[in-house]
DOPATI-235215 format. One record per atom (N, C-alpha, C): residue number from 1; chain; x negated, y negated, z negated. Coordinates in steps of 0.02 Angstrom, whole numbers. Each point is the difference from the previous one (the first is absolute). Last residue first. Example, Ala and Ser with C-alpha at 12.3 -4.5 7.8 and 13.67 -1.06 7.14 Angstrom:
<atoms>
(atom 2, 'A', (-642, 112, -354)) (atom 2, 'A', (-42, -59, -3)) (atom 2, 'A', (39, -55, -37)) (atom 1, 'A', (-15, 286, 4)) (atom 1, 'A', (45, -59, 0)) (atom 1, 'A', (-45, -60, 0)) 
</atoms>
This chain:
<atoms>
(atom 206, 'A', (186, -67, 946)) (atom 206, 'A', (16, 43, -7)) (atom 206, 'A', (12, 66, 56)) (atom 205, 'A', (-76, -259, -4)) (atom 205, 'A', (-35, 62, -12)) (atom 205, 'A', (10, 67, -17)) (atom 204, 'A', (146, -173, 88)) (atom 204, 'A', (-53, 13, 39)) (atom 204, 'A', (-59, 36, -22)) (atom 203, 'A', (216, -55, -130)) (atom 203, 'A', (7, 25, 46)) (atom 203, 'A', (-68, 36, 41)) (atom 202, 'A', (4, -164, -164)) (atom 202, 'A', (-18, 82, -5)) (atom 202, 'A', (17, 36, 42)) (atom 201, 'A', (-1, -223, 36)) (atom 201, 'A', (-65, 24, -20)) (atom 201, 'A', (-2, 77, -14)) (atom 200, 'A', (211, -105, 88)) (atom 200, 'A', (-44, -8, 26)) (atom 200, 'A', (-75, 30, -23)) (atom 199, 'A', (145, -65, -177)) (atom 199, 'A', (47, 63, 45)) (atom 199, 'A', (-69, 15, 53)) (atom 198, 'A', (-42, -190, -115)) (atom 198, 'A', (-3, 62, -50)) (atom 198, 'A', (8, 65, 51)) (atom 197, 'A', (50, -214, 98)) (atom 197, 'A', (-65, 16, -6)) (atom 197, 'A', (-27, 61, -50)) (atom 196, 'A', (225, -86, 19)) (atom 196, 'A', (0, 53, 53)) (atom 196, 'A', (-89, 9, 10)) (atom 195, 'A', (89, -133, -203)) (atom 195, 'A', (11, 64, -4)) (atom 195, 'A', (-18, 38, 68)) (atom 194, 'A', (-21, -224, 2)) (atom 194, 'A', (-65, 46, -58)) (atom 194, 'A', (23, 49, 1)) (atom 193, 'A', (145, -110, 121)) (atom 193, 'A', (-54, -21, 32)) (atom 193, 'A', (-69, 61, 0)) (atom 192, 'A', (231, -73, -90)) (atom 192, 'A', (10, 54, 43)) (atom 192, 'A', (-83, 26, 17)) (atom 191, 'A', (73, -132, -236)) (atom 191, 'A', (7, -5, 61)) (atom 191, 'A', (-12, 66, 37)) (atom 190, 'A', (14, -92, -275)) (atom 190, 'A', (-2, 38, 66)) (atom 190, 'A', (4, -14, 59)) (atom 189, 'A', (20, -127, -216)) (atom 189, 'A', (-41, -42, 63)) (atom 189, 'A', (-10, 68, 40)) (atom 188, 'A', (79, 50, -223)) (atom 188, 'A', (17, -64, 24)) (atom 188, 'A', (-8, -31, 74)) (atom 187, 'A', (-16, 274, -56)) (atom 187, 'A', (-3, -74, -24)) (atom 187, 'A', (34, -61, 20)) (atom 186, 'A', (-58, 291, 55)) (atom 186, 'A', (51, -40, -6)) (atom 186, 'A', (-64, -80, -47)) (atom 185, 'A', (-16, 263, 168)) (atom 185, 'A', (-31, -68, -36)) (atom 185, 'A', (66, -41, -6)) (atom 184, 'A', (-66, 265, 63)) (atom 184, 'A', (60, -37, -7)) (atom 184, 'A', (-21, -58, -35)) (atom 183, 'A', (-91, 220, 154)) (atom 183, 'A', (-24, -51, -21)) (atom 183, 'A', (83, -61, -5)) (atom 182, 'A', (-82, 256, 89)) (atom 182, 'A', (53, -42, -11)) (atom 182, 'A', (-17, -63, -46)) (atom 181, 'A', (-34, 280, 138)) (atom 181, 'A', (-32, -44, -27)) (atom 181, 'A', (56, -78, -14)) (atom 180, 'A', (2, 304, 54)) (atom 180, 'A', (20, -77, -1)) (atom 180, 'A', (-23, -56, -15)) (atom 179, 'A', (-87, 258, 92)) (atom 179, 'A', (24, -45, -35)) (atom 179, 'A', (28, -71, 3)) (atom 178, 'A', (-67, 197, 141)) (atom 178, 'A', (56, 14, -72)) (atom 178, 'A', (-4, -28, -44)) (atom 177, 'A', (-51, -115, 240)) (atom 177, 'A', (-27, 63, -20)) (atom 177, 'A', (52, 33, -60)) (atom 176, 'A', (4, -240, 6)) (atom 176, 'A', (-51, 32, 21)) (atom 176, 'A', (-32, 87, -9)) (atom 175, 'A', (227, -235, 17)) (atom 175, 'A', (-24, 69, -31)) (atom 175, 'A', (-72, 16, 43)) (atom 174, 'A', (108, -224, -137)) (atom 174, 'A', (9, 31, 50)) (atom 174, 'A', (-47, 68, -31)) (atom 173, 'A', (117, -249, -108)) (atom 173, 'A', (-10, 74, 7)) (atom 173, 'A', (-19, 5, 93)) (atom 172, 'A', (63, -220, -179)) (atom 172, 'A', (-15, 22, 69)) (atom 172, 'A', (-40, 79, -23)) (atom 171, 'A', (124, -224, -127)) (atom 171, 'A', (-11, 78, 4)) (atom 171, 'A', (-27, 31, 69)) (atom 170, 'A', (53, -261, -188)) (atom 170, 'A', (-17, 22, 79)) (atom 170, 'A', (-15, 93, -17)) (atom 169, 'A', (108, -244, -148)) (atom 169, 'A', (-12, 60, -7)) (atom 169, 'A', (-8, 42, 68)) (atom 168, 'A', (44, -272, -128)) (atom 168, 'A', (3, 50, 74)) (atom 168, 'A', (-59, 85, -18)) (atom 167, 'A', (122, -103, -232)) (atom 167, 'A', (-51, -29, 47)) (atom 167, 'A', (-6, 51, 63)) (atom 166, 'A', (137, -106, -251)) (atom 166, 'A', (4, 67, 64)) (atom 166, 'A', (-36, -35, 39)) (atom 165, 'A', (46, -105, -219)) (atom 165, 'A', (-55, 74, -2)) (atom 165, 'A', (7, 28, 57)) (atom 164, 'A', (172, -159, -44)) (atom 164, 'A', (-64, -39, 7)) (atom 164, 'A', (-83, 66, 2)) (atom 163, 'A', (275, 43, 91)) (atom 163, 'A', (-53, 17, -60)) (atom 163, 'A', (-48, -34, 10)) (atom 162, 'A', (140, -36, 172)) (atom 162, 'A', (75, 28, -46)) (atom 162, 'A', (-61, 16, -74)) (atom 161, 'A', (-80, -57, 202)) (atom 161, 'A', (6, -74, -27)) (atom 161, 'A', (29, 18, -59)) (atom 160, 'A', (-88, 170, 204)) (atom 160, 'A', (62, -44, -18)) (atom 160, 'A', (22, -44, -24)) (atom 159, 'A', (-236, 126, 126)) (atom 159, 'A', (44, -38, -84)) (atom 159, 'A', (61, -21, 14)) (atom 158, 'A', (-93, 178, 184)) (atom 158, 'A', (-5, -52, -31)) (atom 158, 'A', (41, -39, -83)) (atom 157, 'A', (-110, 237, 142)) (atom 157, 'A', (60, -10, -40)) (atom 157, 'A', (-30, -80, -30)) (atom 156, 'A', (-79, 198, 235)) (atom 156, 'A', (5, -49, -63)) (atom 156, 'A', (58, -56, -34)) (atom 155, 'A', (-145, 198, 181)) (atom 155, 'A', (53, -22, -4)) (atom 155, 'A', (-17, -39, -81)) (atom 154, 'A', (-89, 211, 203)) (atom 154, 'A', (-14, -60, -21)) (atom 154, 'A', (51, -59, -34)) (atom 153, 'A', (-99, 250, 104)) (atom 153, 'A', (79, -20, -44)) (atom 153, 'A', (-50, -69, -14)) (atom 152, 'A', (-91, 139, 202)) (atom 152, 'A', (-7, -19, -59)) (atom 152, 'A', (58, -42, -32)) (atom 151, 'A', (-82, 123, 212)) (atom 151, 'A', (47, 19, -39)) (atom 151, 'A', (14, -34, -71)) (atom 150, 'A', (-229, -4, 129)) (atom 150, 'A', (59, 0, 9)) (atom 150, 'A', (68, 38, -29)) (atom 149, 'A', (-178, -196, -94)) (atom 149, 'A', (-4, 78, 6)) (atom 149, 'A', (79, 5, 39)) (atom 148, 'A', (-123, -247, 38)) (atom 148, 'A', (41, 38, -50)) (atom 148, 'A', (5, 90, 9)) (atom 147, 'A', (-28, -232, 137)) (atom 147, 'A', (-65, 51, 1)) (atom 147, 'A', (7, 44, -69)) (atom 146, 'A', (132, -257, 4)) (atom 146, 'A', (-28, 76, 37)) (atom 146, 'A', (-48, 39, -17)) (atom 145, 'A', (251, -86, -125)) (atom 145, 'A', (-86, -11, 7)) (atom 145, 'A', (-54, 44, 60)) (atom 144, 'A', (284, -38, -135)) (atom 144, 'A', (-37, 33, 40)) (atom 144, 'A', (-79, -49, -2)) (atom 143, 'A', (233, 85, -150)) (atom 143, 'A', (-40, -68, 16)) (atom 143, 'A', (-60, 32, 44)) (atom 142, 'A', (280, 51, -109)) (atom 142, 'A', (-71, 20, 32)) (atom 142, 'A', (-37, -65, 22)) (atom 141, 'A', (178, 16, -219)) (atom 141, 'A', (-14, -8, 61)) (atom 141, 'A', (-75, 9, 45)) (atom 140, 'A', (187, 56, -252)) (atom 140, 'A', (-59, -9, 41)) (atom 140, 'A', (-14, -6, 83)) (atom 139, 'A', (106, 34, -259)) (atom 139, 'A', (22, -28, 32)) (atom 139, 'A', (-48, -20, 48)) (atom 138, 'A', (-89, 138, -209)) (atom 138, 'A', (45, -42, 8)) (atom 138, 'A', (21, 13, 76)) (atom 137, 'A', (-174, 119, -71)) (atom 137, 'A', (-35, -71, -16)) (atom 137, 'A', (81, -29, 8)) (atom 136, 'A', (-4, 229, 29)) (atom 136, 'A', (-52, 7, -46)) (atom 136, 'A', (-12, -74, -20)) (atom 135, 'A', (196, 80, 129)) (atom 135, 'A', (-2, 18, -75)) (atom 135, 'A', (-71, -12, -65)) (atom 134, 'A', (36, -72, 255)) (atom 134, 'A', (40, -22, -43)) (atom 134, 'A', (3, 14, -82)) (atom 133, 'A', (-113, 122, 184)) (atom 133, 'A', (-29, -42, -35)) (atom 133, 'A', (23, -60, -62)) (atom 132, 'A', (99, 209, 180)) (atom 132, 'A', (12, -45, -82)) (atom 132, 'A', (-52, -22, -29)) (atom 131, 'A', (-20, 94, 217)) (atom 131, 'A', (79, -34, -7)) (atom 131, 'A', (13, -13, -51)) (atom 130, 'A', (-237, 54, 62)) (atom 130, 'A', (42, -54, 69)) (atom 130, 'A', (70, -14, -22)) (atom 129, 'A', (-109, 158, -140)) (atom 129, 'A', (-9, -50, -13)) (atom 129, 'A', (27, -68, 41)) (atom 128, 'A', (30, 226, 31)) (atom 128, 'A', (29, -11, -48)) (atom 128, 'A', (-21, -91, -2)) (atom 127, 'A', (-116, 112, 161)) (atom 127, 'A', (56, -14, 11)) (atom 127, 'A', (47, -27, -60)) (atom 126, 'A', (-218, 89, -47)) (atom 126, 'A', (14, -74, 37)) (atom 126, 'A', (65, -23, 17)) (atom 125, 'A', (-28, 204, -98)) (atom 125, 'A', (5, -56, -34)) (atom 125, 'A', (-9, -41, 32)) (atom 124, 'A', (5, 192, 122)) (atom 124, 'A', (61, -37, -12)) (atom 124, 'A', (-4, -50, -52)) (atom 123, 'A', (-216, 62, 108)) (atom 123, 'A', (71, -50, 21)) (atom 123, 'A', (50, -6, -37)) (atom 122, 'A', (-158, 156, -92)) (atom 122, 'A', (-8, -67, -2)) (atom 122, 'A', (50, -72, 31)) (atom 121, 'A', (7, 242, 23)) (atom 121, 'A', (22, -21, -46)) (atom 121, 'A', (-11, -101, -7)) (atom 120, 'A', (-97, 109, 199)) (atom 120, 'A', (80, 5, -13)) (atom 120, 'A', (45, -4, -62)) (atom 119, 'A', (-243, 18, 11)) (atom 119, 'A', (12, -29, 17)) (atom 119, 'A', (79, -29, 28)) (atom 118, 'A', (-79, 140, -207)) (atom 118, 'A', (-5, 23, 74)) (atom 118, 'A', (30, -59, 23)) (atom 117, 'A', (-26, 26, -234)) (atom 117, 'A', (-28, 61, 22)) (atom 117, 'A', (17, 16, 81)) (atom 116, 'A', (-33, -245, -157)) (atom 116, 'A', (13, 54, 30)) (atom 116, 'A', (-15, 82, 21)) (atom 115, 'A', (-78, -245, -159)) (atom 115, 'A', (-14, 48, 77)) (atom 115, 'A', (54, 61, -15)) (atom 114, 'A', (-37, -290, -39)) (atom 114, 'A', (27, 55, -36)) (atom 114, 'A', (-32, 61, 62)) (atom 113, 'A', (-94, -254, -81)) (atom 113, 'A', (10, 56, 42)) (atom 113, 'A', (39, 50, -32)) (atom 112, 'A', (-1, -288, -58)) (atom 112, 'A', (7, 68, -12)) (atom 112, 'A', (-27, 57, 68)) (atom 111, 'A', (-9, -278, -135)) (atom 111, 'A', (-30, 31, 65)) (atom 111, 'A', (6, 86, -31)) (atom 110, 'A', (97, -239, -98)) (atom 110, 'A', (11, 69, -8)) (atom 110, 'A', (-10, 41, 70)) (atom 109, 'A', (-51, -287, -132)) (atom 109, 'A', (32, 57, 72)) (atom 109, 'A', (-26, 82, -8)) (atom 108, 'A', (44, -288, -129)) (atom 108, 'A', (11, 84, -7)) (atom 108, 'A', (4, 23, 79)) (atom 107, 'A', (-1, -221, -45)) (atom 107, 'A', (7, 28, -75)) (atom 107, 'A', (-23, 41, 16)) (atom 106, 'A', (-74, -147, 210)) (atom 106, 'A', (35, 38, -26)) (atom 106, 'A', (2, 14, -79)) (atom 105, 'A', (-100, -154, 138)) (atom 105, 'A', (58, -31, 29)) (atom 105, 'A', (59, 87, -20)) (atom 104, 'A', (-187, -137, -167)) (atom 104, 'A', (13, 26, 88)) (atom 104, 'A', (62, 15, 16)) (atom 103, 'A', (-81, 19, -280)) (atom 103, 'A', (0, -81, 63)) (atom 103, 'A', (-8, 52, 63)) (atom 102, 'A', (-10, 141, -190)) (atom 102, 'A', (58, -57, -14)) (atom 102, 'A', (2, -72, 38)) (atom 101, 'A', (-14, 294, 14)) (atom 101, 'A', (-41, -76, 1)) (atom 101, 'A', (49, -47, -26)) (atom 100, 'A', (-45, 293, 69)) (atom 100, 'A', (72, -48, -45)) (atom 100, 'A', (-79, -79, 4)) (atom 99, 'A', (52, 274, 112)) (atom 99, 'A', (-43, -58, 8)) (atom 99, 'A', (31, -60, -19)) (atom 98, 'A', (0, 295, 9)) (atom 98, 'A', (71, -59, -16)) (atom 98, 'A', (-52, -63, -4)) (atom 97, 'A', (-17, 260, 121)) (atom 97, 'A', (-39, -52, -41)) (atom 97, 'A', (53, -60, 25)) (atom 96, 'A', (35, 273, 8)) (atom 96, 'A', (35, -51, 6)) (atom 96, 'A', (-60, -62, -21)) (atom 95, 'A', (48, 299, 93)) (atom 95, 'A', (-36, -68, -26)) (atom 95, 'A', (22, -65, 17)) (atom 94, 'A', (92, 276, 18)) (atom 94, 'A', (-1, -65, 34)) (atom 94, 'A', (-45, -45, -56)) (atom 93, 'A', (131, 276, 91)) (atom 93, 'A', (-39, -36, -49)) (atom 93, 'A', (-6, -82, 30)) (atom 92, 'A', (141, 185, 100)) (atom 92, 'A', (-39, 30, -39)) (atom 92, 'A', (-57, -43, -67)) (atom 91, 'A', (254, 38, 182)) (atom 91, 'A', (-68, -61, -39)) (atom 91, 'A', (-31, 34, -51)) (atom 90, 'A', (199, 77, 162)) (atom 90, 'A', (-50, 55, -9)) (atom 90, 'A', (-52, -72, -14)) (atom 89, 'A', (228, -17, 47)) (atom 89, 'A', (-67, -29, 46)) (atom 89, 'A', (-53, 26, 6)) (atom 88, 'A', (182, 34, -169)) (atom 88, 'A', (30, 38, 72)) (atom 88, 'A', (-59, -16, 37)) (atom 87, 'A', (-40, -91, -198)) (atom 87, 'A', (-6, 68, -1)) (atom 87, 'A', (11, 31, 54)) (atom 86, 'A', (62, -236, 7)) (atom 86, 'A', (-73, 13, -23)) (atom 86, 'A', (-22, 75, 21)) (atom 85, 'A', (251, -57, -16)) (atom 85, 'A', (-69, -25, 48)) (atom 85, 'A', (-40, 27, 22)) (atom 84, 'A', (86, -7, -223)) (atom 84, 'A', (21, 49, 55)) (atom 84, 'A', (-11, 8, 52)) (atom 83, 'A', (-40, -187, -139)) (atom 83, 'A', (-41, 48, 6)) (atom 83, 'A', (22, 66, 15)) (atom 82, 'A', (121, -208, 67)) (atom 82, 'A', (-78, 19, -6)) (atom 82, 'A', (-49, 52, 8)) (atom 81, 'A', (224, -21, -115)) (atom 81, 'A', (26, 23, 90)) (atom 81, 'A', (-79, -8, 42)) (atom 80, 'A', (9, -62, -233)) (atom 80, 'A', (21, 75, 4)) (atom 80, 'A', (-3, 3, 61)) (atom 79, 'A', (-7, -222, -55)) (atom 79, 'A', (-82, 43, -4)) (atom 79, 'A', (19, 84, -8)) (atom 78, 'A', (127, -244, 75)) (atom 78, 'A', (17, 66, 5)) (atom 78, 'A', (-64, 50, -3)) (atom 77, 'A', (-60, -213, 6)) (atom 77, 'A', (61, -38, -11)) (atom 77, 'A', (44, 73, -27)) (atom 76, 'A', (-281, 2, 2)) (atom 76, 'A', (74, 0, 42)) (atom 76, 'A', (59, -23, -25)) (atom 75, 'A', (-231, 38, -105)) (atom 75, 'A', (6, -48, 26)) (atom 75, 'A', (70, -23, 29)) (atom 74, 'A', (-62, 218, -69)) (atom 74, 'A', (23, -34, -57)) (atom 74, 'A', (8, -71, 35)) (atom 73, 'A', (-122, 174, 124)) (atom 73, 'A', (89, 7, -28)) (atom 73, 'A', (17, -44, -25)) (atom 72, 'A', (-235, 24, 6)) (atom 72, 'A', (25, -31, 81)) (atom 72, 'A', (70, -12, -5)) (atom 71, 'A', (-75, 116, -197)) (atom 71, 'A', (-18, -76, 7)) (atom 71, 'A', (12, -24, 41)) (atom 70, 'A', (54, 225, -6)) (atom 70, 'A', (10, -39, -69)) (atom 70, 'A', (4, -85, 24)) (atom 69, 'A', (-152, 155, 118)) (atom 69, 'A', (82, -18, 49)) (atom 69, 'A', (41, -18, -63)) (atom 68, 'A', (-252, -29, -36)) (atom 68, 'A', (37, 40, 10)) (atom 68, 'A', (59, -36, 26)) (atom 67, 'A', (-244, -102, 5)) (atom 67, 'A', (42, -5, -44)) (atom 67, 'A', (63, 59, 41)) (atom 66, 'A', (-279, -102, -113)) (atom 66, 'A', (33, 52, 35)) (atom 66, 'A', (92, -4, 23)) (atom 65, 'A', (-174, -201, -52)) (atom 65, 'A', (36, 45, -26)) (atom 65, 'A', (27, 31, 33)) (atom 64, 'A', (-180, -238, -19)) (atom 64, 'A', (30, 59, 40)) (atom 64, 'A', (32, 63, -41)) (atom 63, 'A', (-64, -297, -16)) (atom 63, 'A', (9, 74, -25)) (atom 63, 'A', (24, 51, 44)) (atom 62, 'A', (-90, -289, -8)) (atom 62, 'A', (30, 81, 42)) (atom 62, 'A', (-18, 43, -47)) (atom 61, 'A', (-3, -314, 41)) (atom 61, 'A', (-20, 81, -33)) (atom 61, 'A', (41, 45, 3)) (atom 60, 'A', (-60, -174, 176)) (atom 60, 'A', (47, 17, -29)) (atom 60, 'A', (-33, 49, -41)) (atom 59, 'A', (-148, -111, 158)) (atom 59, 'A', (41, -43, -41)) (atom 59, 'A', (41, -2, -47)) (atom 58, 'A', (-77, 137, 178)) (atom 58, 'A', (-41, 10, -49)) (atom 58, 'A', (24, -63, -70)) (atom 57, 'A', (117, 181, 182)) (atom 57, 'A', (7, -77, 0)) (atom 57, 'A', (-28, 3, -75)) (atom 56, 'A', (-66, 157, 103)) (atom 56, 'A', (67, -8, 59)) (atom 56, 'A', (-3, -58, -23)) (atom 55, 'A', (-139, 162, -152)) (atom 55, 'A', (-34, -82, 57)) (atom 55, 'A', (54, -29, 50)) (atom 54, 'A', (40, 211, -136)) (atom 54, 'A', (20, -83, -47)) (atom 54, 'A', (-41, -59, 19)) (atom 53, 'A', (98, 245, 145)) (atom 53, 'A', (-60, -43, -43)) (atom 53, 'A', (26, -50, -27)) (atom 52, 'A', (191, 182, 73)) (atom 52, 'A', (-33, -53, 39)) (atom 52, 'A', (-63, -28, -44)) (atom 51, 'A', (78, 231, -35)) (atom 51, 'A', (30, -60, -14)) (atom 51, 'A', (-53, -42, 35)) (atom 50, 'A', (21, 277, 52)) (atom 50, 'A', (-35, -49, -32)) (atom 50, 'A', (22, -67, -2)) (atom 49, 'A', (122, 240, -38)) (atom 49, 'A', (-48, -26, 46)) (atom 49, 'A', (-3, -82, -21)) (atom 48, 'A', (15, 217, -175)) (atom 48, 'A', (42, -55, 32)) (atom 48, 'A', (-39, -11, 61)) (atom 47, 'A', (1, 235, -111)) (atom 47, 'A', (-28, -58, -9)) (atom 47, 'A', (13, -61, 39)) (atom 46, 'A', (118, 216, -106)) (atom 46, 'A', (-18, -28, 93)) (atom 46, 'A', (-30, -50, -51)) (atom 45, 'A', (154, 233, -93)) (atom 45, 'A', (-39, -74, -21)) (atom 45, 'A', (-57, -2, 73)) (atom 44, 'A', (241, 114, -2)) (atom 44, 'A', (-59, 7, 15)) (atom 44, 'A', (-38, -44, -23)) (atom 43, 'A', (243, 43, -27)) (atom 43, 'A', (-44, 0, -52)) (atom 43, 'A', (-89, 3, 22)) (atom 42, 'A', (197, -54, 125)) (atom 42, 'A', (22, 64, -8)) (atom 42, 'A', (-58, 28, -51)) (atom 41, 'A', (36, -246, 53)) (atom 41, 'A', (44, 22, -46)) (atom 41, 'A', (11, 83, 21)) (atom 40, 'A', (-208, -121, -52)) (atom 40, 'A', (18, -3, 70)) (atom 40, 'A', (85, 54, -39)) (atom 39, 'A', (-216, -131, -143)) (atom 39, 'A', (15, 61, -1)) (atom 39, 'A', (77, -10, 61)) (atom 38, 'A', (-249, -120, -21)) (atom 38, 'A', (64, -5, -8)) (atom 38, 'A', (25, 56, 16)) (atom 37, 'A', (-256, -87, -125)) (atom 37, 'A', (29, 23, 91)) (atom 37, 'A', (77, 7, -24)) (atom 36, 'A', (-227, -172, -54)) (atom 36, 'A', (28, 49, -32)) (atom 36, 'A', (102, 24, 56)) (atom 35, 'A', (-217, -131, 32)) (atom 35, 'A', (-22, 37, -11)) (atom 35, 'A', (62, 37, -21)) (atom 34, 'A', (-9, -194, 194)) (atom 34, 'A', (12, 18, -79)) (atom 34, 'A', (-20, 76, 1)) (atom 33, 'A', (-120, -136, 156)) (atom 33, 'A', (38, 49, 9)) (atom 33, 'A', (14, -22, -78)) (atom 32, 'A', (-87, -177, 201)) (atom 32, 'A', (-8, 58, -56)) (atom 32, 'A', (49, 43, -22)) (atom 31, 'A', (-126, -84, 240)) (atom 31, 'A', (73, -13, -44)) (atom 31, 'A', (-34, 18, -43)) (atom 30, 'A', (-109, 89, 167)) (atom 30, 'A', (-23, -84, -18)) (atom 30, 'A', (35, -5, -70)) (atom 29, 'A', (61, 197, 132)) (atom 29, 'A', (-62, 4, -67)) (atom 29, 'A', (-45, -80, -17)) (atom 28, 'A', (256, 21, 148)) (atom 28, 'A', (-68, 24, -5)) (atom 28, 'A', (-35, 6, -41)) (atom 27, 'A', (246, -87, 17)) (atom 27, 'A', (-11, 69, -6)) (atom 27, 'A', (-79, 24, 22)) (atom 26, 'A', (78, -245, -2)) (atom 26, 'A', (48, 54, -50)) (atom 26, 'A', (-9, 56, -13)) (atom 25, 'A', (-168, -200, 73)) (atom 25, 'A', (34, 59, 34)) (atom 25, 'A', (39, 33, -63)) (atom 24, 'A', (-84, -281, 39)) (atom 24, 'A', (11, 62, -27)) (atom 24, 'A', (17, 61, 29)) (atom 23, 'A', (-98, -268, 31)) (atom 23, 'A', (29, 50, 32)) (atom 23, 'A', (-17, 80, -45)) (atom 22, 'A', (43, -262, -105)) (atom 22, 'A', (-82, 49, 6)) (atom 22, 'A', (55, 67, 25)) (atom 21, 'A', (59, -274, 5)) (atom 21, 'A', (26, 39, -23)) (atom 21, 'A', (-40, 64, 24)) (atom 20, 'A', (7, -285, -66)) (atom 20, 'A', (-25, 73, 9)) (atom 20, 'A', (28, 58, 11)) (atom 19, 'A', (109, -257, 26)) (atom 19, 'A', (13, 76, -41)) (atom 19, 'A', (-68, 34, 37)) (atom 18, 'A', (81, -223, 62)) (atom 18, 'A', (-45, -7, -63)) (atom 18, 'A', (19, 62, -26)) (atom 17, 'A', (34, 17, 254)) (atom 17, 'A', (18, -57, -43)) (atom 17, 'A', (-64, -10, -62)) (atom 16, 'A', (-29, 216, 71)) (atom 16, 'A', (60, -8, 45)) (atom 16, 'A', (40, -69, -71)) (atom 15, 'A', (-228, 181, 69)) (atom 15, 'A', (13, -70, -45)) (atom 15, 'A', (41, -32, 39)) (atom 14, 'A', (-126, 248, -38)) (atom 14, 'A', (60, -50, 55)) (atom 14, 'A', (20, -26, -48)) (atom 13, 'A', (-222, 185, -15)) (atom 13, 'A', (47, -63, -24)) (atom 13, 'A', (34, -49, 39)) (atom 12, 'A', (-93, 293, -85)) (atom 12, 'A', (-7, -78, 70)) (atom 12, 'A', (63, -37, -23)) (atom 11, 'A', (-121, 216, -146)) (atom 11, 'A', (52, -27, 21)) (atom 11, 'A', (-30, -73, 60)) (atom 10, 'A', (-90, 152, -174)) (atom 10, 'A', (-9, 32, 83)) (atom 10, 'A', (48, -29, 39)) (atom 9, 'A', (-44, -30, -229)) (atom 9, 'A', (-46, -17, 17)) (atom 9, 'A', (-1, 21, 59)) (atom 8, 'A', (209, -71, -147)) (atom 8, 'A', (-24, 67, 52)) (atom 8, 'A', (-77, -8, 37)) (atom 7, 'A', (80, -157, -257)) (atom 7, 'A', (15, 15, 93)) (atom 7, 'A', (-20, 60, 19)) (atom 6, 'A', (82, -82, -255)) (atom 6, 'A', (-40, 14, 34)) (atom 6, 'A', (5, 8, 95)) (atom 5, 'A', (193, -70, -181)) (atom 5, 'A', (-51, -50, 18)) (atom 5, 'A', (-62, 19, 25)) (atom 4, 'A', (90, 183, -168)) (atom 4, 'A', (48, -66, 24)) (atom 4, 'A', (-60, -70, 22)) (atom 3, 'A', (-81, 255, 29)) (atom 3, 'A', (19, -43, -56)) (atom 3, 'A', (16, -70, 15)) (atom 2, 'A', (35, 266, 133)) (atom 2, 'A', (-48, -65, -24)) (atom 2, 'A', (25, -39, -34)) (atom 1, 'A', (12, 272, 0)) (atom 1, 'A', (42, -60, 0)) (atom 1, 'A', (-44, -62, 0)) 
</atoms>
């Protein structure tokens, strides 16, 4: 596990505006690996695949954590119908690093891989996701950007005004192979911009 605020010493650097941001691979031996492994709901213990680095955005402090279909579930508006899902999809394990600050143009962004047990599983969560993202960030509209992964769910939940605490909230998923990948940044000052440079970077090394 690297330690909050360390970089990927194998990493390359795209500097998009006033954001660093250090090109990561989700799933190569660059990455790092959580050490400790997840038990898969026909009880197989799997060792997770690998969470995005805590050089992605060095600015932000990061933690990484293994995380089960429990947890992917729970997020949902309907976390039973989820994780039923899930199991039907055949998901076998997943890593999560959560990146929290208190100035830029993000609070918080939740860079996940989940993996699958077969690339066809994997879709149908994508797919799931193309139709109820709703459930995971609110009330939501697609937002596009180029040169973007193809197939890629892209979409986002602006402030309403209705809570002085609610802030534009962005999700973009796509699939690689049997796994999913997904990066969700929210704040004050989100935009479309920083997030599709995230998307974009891993995309290309992965």
């Amino acid at each position: 596990m690297s330690a909050p605020g360390q970089g990927n010493p194998r990493g390359h650097r795209l500097r998009v505006g006033f954001l660093t941001i250090t090109v990561f691979s989700a799933v190569t031996a660059c990455a790092p690996r959580s050490s400790n492994p997840v038990n898969t709901a026909d009880g197989v213990t799997q060792a997770p695949p690998a969470a995005p680095g805590a050089a992605a955005i060095p600015w932000m402090r990061s933690t990484e954590e293994p995380i089960d279909a429990q947890l992917v579930s729970s997020g949902a508006l309907h976390p039973e119908e989820l994780a039923t899902l899930l199991t039907q999809a055949g998901f076998r394990s997943g890593a999560e690093r959560i990146f929290t600050a208190r100035r830029g143009p993000f609070s918080r962004v939740e860079a996940r891989s989940l993996a699958f047990g077969s690339s066809a599983g994997a879709g149908t969560y994508l797919s799931w996701l193309r139709g109820h993202a709703s459930e995971l960030i609110g009330q939501t509209e697609p937002v596009a950007a180029p040169r973007l992964p193809a197939g890629v769910v892209f979409v986002r939940h602006l402030a309403t005004g209705c809570c002085h605490e609610e802030v534009p909230v962005y999700l973009a998923a796509w699939q690689r192979g049997p796994l999913v990948l997904s990066v969700r940044a929210s704040g004050r000052a989100a935009d479309v911009s920083p997030v599709a440079a995230i998307v974009r970077t891993v995309d290309r090394e992965v």
